[in-house]
C-alpha positions in Angstrom: -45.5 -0.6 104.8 -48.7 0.6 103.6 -48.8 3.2 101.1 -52.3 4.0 101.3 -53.2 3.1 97.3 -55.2 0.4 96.9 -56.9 0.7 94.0 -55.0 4.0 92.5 -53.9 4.0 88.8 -50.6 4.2 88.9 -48.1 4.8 85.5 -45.0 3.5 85.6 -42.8 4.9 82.5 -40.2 3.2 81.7 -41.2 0.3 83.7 -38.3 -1.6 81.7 -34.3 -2.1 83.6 -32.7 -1.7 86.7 -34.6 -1.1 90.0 -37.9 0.5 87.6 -39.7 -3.1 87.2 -40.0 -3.0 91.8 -41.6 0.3 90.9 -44.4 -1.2 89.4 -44.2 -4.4 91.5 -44.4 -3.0 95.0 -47.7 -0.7 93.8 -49.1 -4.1 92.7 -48.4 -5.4 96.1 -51.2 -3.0 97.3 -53.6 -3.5 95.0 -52.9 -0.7 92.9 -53.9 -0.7 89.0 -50.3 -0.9 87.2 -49.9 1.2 83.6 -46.7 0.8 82.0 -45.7 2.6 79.8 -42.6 2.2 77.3 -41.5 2.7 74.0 -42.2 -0.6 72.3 -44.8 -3.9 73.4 -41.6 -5.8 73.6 -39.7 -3.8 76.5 -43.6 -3.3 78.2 -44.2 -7.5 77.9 -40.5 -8.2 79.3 -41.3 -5.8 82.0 -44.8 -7.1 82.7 -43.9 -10.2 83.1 -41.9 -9.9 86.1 -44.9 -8.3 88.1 -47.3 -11.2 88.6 -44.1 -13.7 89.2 -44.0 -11.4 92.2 -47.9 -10.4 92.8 -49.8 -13.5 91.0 -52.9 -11.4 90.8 -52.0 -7.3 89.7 -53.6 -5.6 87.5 -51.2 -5.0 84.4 -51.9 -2.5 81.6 -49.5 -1.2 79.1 -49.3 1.5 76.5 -46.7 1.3 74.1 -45.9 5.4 73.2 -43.8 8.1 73.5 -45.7 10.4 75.6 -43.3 13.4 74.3 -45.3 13.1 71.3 -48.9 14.8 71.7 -50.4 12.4 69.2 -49.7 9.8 71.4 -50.5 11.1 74.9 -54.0 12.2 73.5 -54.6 8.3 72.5 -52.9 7.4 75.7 -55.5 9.6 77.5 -58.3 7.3 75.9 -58.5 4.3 77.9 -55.9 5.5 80.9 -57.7 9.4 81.7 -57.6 8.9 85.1 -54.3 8.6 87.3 -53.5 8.8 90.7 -49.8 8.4 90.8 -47.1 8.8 87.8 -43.6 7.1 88.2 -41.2 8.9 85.9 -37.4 7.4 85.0 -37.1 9.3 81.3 -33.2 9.7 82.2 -31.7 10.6 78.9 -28.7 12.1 79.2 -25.4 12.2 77.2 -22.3 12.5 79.9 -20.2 15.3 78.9 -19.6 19.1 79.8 -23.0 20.9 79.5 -20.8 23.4 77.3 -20.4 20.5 74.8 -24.0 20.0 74.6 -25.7 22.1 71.9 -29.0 23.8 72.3 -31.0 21.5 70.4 -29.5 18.1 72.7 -30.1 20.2 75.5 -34.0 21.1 74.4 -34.4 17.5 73.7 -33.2 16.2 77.6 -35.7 18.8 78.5 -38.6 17.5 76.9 -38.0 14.7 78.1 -36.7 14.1 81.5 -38.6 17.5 82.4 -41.9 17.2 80.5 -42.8 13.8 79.7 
């Protein structure tokens, strides 16, 4: 199937566990500029690495960040201003009774899964 996005930048965040490293692969597979993005170069490089095992000549960039933090998204911005697609899997979540879940935890899985 053809998506259409050869040569797109697209961000991948977290690129890291489960089915998120095919989100970054199948882009690759079309040509697509790959951004990862994660919260630490060693999750991004164990994540990266998979891609060209699969596409042997993708473009693979990385920026190691929490993009909840507006410090970080404005250097993120830098060398990556230009986007085409984003891929999201934030997921944090705690599993209990959302009346167990103060406001501030609550806040928090907003910013993130909602925001980022």
């Amino acid at each position: 199937m053809d998506f259409g996005i050869r040569g797109k930048a697209v961000l991948v965040s977290p690129p890291t566990k489960g089915i998120r490293p095919a989100s970054a692969t199948r882009p690759a597979r079309e040509d697509a500029r790959i951004i990862a993005n994660g919260l630490t170069e060693k999750s991004l490089n164990e994540a990266l690495i998979r891609i060209p095992q699969a596409v042997p000549d993708a473009v693979r960039e990385s920026y190691a960040g929490d993009l909840t933090s507006p410090d970080n998204t404005a250097k993120f911005r830098g060398p990556f201003a230009v986007l085409d697609i984003f891929v999201s899997y934030p997921g944090v979540f705690e599993p209990k009774p959302v009346e167990d879940n103060p406001e501030d935890d609550r806040r928090r899985y907003f910013e993130v899964n909602g925001r980022s």
